[in-house]
Structure formats: structure tokens, C-alpha cells
C-alpha positions in Angstrom: 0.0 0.0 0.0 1.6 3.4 -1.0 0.8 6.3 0.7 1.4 9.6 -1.1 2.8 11.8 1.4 2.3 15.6 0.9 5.9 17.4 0.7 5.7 20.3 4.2 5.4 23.6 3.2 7.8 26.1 5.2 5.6 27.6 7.7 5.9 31.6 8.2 4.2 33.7 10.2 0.0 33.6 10.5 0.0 37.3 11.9 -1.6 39.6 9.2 0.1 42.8 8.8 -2.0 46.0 7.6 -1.2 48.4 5.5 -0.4 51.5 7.0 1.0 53.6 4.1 -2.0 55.6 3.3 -2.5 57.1 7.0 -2.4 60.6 8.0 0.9 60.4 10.8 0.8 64.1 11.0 -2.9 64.2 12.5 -2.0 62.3 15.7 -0.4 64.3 18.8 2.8 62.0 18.5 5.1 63.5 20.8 9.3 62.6 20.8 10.3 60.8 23.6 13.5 63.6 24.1 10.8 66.3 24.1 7.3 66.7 24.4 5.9 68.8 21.3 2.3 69.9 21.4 0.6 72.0 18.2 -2.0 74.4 20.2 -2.9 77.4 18.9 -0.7 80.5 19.7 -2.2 82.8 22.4 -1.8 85.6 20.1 -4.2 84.2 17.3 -6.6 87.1 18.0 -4.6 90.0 17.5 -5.1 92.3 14.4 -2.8 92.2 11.5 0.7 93.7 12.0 0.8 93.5 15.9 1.4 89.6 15.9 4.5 88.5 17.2 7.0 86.6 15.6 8.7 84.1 18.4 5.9 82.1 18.8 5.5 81.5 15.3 9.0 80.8 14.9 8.3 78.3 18.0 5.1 76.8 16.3 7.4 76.4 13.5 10.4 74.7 14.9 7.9 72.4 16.7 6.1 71.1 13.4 9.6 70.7 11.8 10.7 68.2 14.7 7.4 66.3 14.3 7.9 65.6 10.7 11.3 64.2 11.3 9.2 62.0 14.1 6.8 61.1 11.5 9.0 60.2 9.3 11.2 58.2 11.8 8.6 56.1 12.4 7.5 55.7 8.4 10.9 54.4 8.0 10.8 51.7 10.8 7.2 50.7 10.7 5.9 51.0 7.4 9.0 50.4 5.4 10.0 53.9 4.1 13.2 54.9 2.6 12.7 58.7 3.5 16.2 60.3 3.8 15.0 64.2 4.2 11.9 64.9 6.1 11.2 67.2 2.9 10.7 63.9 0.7 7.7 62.1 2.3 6.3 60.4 -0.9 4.7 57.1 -1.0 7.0 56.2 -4.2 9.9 55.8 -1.5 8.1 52.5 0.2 10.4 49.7 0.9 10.0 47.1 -1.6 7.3 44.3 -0.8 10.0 41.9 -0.5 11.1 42.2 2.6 9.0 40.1 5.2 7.8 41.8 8.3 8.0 39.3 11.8 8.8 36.6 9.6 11.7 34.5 9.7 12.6 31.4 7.1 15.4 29.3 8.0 15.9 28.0 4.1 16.4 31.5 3.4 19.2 32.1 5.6 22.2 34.5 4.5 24.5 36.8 5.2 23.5 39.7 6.3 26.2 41.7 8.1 26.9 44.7 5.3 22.9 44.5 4.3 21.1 47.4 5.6 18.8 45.4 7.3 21.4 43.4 8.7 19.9 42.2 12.4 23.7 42.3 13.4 24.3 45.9 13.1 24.9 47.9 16.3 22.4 50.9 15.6 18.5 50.6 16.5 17.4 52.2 13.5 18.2 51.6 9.5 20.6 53.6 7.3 17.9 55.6 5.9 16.5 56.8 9.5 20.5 57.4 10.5 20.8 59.8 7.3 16.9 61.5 8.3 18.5 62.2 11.6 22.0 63.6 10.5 20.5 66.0 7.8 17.9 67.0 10.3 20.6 67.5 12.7 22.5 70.1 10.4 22.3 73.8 11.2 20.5 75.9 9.0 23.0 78.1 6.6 22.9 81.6 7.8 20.6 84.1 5.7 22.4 86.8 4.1 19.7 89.9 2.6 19.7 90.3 -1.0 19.6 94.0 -1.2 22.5 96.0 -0.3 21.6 98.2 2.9 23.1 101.2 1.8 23.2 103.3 -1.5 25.6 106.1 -2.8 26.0 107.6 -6.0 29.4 107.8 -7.0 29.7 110.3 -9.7 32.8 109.5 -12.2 33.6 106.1 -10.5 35.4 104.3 -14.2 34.4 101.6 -15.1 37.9 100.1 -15.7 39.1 96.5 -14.6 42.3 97.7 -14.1 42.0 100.5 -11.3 41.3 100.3 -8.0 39.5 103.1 -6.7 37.9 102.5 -3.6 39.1 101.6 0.3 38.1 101.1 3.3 40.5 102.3 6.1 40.9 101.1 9.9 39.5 104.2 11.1 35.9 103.3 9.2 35.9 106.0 6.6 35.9 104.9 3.1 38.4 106.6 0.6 36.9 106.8 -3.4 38.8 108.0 -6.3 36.2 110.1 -8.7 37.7 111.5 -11.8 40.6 114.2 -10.6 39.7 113.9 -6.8 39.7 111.8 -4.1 36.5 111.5 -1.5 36.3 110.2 1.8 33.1 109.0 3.4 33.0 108.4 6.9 31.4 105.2 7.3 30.0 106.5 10.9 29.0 109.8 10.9 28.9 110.1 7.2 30.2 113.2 6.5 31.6 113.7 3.3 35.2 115.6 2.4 37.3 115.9 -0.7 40.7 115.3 0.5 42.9 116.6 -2.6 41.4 117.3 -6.9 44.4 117.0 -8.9 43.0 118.3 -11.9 45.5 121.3 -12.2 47.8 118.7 -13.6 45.5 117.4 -16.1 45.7 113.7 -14.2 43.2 111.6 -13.4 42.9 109.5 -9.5 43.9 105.3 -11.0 44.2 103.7 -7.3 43.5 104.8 -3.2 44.9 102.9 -0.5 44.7 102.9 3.1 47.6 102.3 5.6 47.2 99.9 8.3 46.8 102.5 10.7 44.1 104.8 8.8 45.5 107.6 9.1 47.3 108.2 5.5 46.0 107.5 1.9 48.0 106.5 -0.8 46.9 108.0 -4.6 48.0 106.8 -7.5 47.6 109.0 -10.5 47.1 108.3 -14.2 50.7 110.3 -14.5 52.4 107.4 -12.6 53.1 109.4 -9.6 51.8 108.4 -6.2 51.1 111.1 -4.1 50.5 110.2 0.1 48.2 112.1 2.2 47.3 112.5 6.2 43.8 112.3 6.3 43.5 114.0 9.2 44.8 117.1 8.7 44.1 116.4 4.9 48.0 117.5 3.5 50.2 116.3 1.3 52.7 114.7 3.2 54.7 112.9 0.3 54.6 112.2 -3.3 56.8 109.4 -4.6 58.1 108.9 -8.2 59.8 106.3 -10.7 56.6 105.2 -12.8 56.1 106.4 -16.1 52.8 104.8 -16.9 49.2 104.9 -14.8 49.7 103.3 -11.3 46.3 101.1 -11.0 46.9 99.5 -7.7 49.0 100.4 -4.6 49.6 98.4 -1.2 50.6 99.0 2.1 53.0 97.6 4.4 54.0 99.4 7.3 55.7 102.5 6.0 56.4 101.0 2.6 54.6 101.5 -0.4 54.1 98.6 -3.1 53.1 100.5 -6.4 52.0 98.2 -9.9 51.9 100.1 -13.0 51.2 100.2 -16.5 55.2 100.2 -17.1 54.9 96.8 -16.2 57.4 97.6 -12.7 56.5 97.1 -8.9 58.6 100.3 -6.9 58.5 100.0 -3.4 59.4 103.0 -1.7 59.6 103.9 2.5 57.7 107.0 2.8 59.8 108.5 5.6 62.9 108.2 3.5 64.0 111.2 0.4 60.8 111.8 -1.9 62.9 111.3 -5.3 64.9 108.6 -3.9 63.8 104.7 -5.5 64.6 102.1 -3.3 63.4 98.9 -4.9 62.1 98.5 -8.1 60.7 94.4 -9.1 60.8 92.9 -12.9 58.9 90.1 -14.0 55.7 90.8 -15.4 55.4 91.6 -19.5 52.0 93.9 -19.1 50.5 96.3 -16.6 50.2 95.6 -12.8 46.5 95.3 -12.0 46.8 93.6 -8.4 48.4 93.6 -5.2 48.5 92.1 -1.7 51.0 91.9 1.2 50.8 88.8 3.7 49.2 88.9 6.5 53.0 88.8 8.2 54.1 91.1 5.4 56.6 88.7 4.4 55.2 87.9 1.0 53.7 90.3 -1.8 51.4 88.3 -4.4 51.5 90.5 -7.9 48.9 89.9 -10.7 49.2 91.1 -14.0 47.6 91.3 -17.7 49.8 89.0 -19.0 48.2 86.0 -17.0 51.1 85.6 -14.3 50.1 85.3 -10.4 54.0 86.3 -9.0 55.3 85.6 -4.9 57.8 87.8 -4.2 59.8 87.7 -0.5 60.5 91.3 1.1 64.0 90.6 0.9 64.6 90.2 -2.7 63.8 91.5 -6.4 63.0 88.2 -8.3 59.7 86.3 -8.2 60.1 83.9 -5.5 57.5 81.4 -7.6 55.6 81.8 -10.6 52.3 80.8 -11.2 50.6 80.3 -14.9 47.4 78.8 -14.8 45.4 82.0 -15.4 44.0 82.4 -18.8 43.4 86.0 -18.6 44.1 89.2 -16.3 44.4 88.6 -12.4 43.1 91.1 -10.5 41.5 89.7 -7.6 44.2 88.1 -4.9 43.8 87.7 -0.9 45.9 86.0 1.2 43.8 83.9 3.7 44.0 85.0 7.2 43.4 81.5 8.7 45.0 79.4 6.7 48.8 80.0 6.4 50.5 80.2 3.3 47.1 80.1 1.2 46.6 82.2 -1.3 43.3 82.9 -3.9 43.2 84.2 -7.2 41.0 85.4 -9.8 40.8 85.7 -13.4 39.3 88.0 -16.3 36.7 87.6 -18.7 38.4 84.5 -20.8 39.5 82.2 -17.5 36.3 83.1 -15.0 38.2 80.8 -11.9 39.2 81.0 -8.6 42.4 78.8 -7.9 44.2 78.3 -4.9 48.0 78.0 -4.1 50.0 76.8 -1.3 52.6 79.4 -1.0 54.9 77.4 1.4 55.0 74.1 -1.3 54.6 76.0 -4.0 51.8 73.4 -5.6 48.6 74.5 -6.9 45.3 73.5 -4.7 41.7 73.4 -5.7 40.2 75.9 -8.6 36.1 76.6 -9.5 34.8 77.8 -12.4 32.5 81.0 -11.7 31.0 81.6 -14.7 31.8 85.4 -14.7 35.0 87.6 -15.1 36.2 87.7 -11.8 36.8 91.3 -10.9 37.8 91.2 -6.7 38.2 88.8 -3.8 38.3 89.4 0.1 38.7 86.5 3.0 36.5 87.1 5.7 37.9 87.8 9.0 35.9 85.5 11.6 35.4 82.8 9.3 36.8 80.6 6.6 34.8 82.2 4.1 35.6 84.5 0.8 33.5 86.8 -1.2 34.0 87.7 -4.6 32.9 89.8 -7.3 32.4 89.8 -10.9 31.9 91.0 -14.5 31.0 89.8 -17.9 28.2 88.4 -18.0 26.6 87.8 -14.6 27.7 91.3 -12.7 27.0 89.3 -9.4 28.4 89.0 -5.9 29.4 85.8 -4.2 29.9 84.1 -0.5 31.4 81.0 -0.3 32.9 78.3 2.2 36.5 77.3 2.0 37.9 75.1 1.4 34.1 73.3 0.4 33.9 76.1 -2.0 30.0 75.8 -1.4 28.4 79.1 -2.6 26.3 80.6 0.5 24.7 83.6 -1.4 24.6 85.6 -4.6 23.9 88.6 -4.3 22.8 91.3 -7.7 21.9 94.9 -8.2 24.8 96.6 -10.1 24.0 96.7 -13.4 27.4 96.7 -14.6 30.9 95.3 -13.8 31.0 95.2 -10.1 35.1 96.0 -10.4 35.4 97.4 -7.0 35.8 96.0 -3.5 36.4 96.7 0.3 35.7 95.3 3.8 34.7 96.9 7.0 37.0 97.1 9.6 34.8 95.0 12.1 34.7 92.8 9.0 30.7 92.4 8.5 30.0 94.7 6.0 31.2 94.8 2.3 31.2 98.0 -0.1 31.1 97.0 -3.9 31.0 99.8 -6.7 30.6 99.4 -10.2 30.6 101.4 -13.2 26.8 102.4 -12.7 28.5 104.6 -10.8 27.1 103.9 -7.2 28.3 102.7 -3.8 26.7 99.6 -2.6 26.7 98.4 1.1 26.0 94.7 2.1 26.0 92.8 5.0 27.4 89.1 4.3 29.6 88.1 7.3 28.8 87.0 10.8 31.1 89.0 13.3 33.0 86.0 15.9 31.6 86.1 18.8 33.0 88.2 21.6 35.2 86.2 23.9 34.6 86.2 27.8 37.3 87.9 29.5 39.0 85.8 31.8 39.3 86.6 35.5 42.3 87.6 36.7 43.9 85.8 39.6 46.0 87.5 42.3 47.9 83.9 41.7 48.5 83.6 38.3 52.0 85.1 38.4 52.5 85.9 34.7 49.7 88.4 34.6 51.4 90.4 37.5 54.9 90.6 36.5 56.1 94.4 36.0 
């Protein structure tokens, strides 16, 4: 007698699992088990329009954000979600049917330690809930206003890539070169005063430039002769020869002056020493000077020229100390970085559009972006490792950015034509661009650091009381 046997059937779970993915999570009161969130209405519902106030909205707010990264926590862990970002709730990111829920099949055993279900791995929650946490986690970038705070007209401000004619000193006035004269605008009481007009000599005003301590302006004329002023007493105080071209862009350090010119030389001269007397003259550049920028130690002077060349030069001699030729067209815009040592940024004209980065201690080359738009200036800020820049053809825009992510934070517009001038507050917040729309255009696009608590002074700490 046979007796057909019928083959066992592996046995899963009985327990019938509903569907959940069509439910409304965000109706229930779910509250976090960290906090306790509760929606109510704010007390200020009632009031009239234009006397609300804004924290409790900004609470209501923050509250309803927390509760969609709860809701989607538990999406993810009950229903089978794969939401990342609590901003991308769709039902098309539902796990796949495939995976069984409280069942378990010994025939389909495997390995699961690098699967992202893996019942081995350390962390309570899947990969997908571990990434919704850590973006939720991430503070919000800062918001920078897209309209400059402050306008000025700027009558005769050139629109020429070459010059630079404004500055903003250490004293917070702001020094602008307009045609034949030079005007300075104090930046907190602003007054207005026309320091010197140079048009007896038929010249014209090519570059200003404050000294470190504020207190003198340096002038570079289309003649080639830089003339140095005391703002204070508004004199002449020096005027220093040697060019014989236009001097577009002059920089301080100390008592020196670093002068580029069209003549294709650097001069540097000490201003306390005989007007007529040249005491260092640099060759290596083939067209005019257009930038200039001392270290932040004043060891190193970066040159850049309209021949393409970025030059180092060290304070104690007269040939380029390194030589770099990446640039496909003018470079204008340097900075030294004030955080990073040895780092320095570069811009180039209309037919490169990048921002590259060297190591000045190894020589080498870093990272480089393309911008998209001639770039015309470029400042580090002072609190943070951030840069702004500004540009030309074809965009005329204003950029933040992160270093050394080179994440863009903001653009900024309003100039309607090449914003070729730059300077930074002396508290190192505010920004002043001008263009050759001929106006003066404030911005706010830094944090200021945060002051640092003063530390208390012990009658023990020995160092603090030696005389």
C-alpha cells in the first residue's frame, strides 16, 4: 500500500500585517520621547494684522519641523520607508514588498552583516533613518539679505578692470577716487570731504589705499606718480616717483609703499625716506600691474598682471620667488587667507572666470572653481573661513562661499554693470562694492566672531602680575 505523502510547506508567520501607508501620521499628537511637542494654537491668534509677534511663530514652526522628522522616523521603521530628508515624504519611497515583516525562514538564511537590514548591526534604527537624523541635525545656513543696505552715488567712478578706486580704512571711513579727486566717506558719521582734486595737472585718480593704521592714503595717479596724504589734517605729506605709466593699484605695508603700474614695474618706496629717492624697483611681469597684496605677516607680496602671471615675491629680494601660470586671462583679484597659512586665492578675467588656490609654502597649486563670470575682486572674511567675490561679464554678481568646500552661500545682484570694486569693514561684517553704474553699494554678508569672555584675573597667576 503506498501512501502519497504531501511534501511540508515552510511555515511563516499567521500574523496579518495591515497596511499602514495611506495614513495621515501628521494628525496624531505623536510626541518625541526627548521632548514633548504639542501643536496648540498661539495665544496671540486674536490679534489684528501687523501686531502679531513673531517668536511664537518661529516656536510653532520649529515644533512642526521636529514632528515631521518624528513622523518620518517612524515611516521608516514601521511602514517600510526609505525617506532620507523629512522634505521627501512620498509614498514612491516605500520599501519594496519583498522584505517580510515578523517573519523569519530558516531556508532562506544569508549573510546579512553589510545589508542594511542586517539584524547584526549595532544601531537601532536603519541607514535611511541614520541619514533622516543627521540631515535633520544640520544647522540651517545663515541668511544673508539680498539688497544692499546702503546706496551712494558715485559720480565718475570708471568703469575700468584695471584700477582700483575705492578703500576702506581702519578708522571706518571709506576713501573713493572720482575723476581728478579723491573723497572720503565716513562710514559712521557720514560726512563727506574731498581730500585733494588733482585736476591742475590734467591727471586723473587710478588707485586709493589705506595704511594699516588709517590715518594716511595712498593716490595713484594716471601720471604714474603716487602722491601720500594725512587724512586728518588732509595735507600732502609725500609724493613718490619712478613710474612712467598709470599706477592702477598700490599696497601698504607698514611704511612702505608697493606700487604696480602700466610700465609693467612694482617700486616699493619707504615713505619716511628722500621723496625722489627709488629704493626697490621688481621685474617680472610683460603687461600692466593690476593687483596687489601683502601677507598677513608682510613677508610675501602676491602680484597679478595682464599677462596672465600670479607672482610671490619675498620682502627681501627683487626676483619672483614662484611663478604661477594657470590664469587664462588678467588677475586682478588676490587675498591671502587669514586663517589658513600660506594660502593664497586668485581670480581671473573675462576669458578664465576661476578662482584657484595655491599653497605658497610648497609651491603646488590647490583646488580651482569655475564661476561663470570675469572675476573682478576677492576678500577672506575675518571671523570665518569664508571668501567673497565679485564679478563682470556676464553675470555682474556677488558671491559668498565656504572654504575650502567652495560651497556658494549667497549671490547677491543689483549693479548693473561690472561690479570692479571691492572693500571690507573694519569689524569685518559689511562689504562696499562699486561698479561702473556709478554707485556705492553696502552689504552685510559676514557674521562678526563672537566676543570672547574675559578671563578673571587671579592674584595667583604670576604671569599676569609681572612688571
Amino acid at each position: 500500500m503506498n501512501v502519497h505523502q504531501t511534501p511540508t510547506k515552510p511555515r511563516h508567520g499567521d500574523r496579518f500585517i495591515p497596511n499602514r501607508a495611506g495614513n495621515t501620521w501628521e494628525s496624531f499628537p505623536i510626541s518625541s520621547p526627548s521632548s514633548s511637542l504639542k501643536l496648540s494654537t498661539p495665544k496671540d491668534a486674536g490679534r489684528p494684522l501687523g501686531s502679531s509677534n513673531r517668536k511664537p511663530a518661529a516656536k510653532a514652526t520649529k515644533d512642526n519641523d521636529r514632528l515631521g522628522v518624528y513622523a518620518s522616523l517612524l515611516k521608516n521603521e514601521v511602514l517600510g520607508y526609505q525617506i532620507e530628508d523629512c522634505k521627501d515624504v512620498t509614498p514612491e519611497k516605500k520599501l519594496t514588498p519583498n522584505r517580510k515583516l515578523f517573519n523569519f525562514d530558516s531556508s532562506e538564511r544569508t549573510n546579512f552583516i553589510n545589508s542594511p537590514w542586517s539584524p547584526y548591526s549595532l544601531s537601532p534604527i536603519s541607514k535611511n533613518s541614520e541619514k533622516l537624523l543627521q540631515r535633520s541635525s544640520r544647522k540651517p545656513t545663515r541668511r544673508i539679505s539680498k539688497v544692499p543696505f546702503k546706496i551712494l552715488d558715485a559720480p565718475e567712478l570708471k568703469d575700468d578692470f584695471y584700477l582700483n578706486l575705492v578703500d576702506w580704512s581702519s578708522q571706518n571711513s571709506i576713501a573713493v577716487g572720482l575723476g581728478t579727486c579723491v573723497y572720503l566717506w565716513s562710514a559712521s558719521t557720514a560726512n563727506v570731504v574731498r581730500l585733494c582734486d588733482i585736476s591742475p595737472s590734467r591727471n586723473a585718480v587710478t588707485s586709493v589705499a589705506w595704511n594699516e593704521k588709517g590715518n594716511h592714503v595712498a593716490v595713484g595717479t594716471h601720471s604714474g606718480i603716487v602722491e601720500v596724504w594725512d587724512a586728518t589734517v588732509e595735507k600732502l605729506v609725500t609724493t613718490i616717483c619712478g613710474h612712467t605709466a598709470r599706477v592702477g593699484t598700490v599696497a601698504w605695508s607698514g611704511d612702505v609703499i608697493s606700487s604696480g603700474s602700466k610700465d609693467q614695474f612694482i617700486n616699493q618706496k619707504d615713505i619716511r625716506t628722500a621723496p625722489f629717492v627709488l629704493e626697490k624697483q621688481l621685474c617680472g611681469h610683460t603687461q600692466e600691474i593690476c593687483g596687489l597684496k601683502w601677507s598677513p605677516d608682510n613677508q610675501l607680496l602676491a602680484s597679478g598682471g595682464n599677462d596672465n602671471r600670479l607672482y610671490v615675491w619675498s620682502k627681501h629680494s627683487t626676483t619672483p620667488m614662484q611663478t604661477y601660470k594657470e590664469h587664462s586671462a588678467a588677475v586682478k583679484a588676490i587675498a591671502w587667507s587669514p586663517h589658513h597659512h600660506g594660502v593664497l586665492a586668485s581670480g581671473g578675467g573675462t576669458a578664465d572666470k576661476t578662482i584657484r588656490f595655491w599653497n605658497t609654502v610648497t609651491g603646488q597649486p590647490m583646488q580651482c572653481i569655475h564661476t561663470g563670470s570675469q572675476v573682478c575682486n576677492l576678500a577672506w572674511s575675518k571671523h570665518s573661513s569664508e571668501f567673497v567675490t565679485t564679478h563682470g561679464y556676464s553675470q555682474n554678481q556677488i558671491g559668498i562661499w565656504k572654504y575650502p568646500s567652495l560651497e556658494q552661500v549667497a549671490e547677491l545682484t543689483g549693479h548693473s554693470n561690472r561690479v570692479l570694486y571691492l572693500a571690507m569693514s573694519p569689524d569685518g561684517e559689511n562689504i562696499v562694492t562699486g561698479a561702473g553704474d556709478e554707485t556705492l553699494r553696502f552689504w552685510n554678508v559676514f557674521k562678526k566672531r563672537r566676543s570672547q569672555k574675559e578671563n578673571c584675573k587671579s592674584q595667583l597667576n604670576l604671569y599676569d602680575n609681572i612688571r
